[in-house]
C-alpha positions as CSV (number, residue, x, y, z in Angstrom):
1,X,-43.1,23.0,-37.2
2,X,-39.3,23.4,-36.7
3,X,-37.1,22.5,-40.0
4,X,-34.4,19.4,-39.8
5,X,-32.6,17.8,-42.3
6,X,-32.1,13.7,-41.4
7,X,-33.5,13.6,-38.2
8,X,-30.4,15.0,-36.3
9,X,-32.1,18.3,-33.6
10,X,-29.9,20.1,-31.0
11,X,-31.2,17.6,-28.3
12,X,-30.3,14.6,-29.9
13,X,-26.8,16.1,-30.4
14,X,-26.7,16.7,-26.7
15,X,-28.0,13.0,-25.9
16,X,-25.5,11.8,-27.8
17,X,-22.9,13.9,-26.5
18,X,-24.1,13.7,-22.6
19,X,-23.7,9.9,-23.4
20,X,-20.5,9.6,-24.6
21,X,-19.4,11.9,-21.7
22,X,-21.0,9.5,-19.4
23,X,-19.3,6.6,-20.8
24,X,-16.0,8.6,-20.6
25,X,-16.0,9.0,-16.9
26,X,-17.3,5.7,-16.0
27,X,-14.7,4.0,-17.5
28,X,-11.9,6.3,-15.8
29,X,-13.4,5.7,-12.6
30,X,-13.0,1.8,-13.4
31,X,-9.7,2.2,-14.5
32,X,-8.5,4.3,-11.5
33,X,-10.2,1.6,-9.4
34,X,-8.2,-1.1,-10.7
35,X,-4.6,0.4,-10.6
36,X,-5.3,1.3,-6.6
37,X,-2.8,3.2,-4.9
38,X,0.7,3.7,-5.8
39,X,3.1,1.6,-3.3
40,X,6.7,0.6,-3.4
41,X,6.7,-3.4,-2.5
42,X,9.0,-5.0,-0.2
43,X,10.5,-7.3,-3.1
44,X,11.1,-4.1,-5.8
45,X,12.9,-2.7,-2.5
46,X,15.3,-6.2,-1.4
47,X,15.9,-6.3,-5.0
48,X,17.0,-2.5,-5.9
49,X,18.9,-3.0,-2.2
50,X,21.0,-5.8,-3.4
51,X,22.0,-3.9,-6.4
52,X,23.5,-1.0,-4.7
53,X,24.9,-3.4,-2.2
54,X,26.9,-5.1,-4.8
55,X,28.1,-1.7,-6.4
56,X,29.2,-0.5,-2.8
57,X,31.0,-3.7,-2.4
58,X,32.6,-3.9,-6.3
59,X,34.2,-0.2,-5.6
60,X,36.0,-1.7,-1.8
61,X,39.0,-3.9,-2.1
62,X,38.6,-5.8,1.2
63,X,34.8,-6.7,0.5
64,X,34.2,-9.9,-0.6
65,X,30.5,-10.7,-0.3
66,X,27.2,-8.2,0.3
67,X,23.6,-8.7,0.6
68,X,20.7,-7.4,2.2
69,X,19.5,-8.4,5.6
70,X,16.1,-7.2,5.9
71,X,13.7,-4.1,4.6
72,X,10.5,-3.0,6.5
73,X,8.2,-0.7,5.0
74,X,7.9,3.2,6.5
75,X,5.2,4.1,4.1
76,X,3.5,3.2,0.8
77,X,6.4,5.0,-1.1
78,X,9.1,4.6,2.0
79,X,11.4,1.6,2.2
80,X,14.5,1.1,4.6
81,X,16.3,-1.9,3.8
82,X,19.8,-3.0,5.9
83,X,22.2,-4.1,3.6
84,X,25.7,-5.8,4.7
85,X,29.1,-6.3,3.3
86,X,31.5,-9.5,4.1
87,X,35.0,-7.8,4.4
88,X,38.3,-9.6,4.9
89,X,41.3,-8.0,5.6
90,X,45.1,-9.1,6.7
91,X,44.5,-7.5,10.3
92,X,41.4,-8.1,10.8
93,X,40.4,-11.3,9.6
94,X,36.8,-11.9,8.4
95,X,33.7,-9.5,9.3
96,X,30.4,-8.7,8.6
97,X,29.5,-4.6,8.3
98,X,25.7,-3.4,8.0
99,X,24.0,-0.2,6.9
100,X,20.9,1.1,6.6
101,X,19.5,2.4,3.3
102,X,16.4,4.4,2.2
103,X,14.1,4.0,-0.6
104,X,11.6,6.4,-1.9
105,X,9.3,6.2,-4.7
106,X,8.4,8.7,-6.7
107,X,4.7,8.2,-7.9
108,X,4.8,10.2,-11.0
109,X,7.9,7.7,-12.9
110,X,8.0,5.1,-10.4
111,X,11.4,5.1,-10.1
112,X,13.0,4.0,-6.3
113,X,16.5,5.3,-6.2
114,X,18.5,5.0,-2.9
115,X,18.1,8.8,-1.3
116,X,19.4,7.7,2.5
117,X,22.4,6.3,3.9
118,X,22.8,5.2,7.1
119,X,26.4,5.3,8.8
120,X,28.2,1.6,8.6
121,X,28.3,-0.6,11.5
122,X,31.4,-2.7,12.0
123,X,31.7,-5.3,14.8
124,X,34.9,-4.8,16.0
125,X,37.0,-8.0,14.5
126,X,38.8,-10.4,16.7
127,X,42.5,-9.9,16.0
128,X,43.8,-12.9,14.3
129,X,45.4,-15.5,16.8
């Protein structure tokens, strides 16, 4: 008859053990399950769009509004969002210039700075009458 000392054998060890392994990967597949996939939203990107719209705008004299227009999604980490600035200026009056911006998540920090820049789009301002 094999010797113990409390009642603890090798395969109760390894019960125990299995168990708690068991437990372990049940609850990070519940865990993963809930967070779901990583995704840059629509809002995160308007939002981080406005604020680079207002910096372009604070560093050029003749702007005196900015915004963003509209962002549509290119990806679950890709946003492009078209951002406008309001510019007035002696010869040209009031007008309305537009660019488009890119947005990229990066899963690992979740940080979504602006890596793309689209060329500005000025309508060509009536002359002032």
């Amino acid at each position: 008859m094999p010797r113990t000392t409390g009642g603890v054998t090798p395969s109760v060890v390894a019960g125990a053990l299995a168990l708690v392994l068991g437990i372990g990967v049940v609850l990070y597949l519940a865990a993963a399950a809930l967070a779901g996939p990583v995704k840059l939203t629509i809002p995160r990107a308007s939002e981080r769009a406005g604020i680079f719209a207002r910096s372009t705008c604070k560093r050029d004299v003749s702007c005196v509004g900015s915004g963003v227009l509209n962002c549509n999604r290119k990806g679950n980490l890709v946003v492009h969002c078209r951002i406008f600035d309001e510019r007035h200026t002696d010869a040209q009056g009031n007008y309305r210039c537009n660019r488009e911006i890119r947005m990229v998540m990066d899963p690992k920090t979740r940080r979504a700075p602006v890596n793309g820049l689209g060329r500005w789009h000025c309508p060509s301002a009536a002359p002032p009458s």
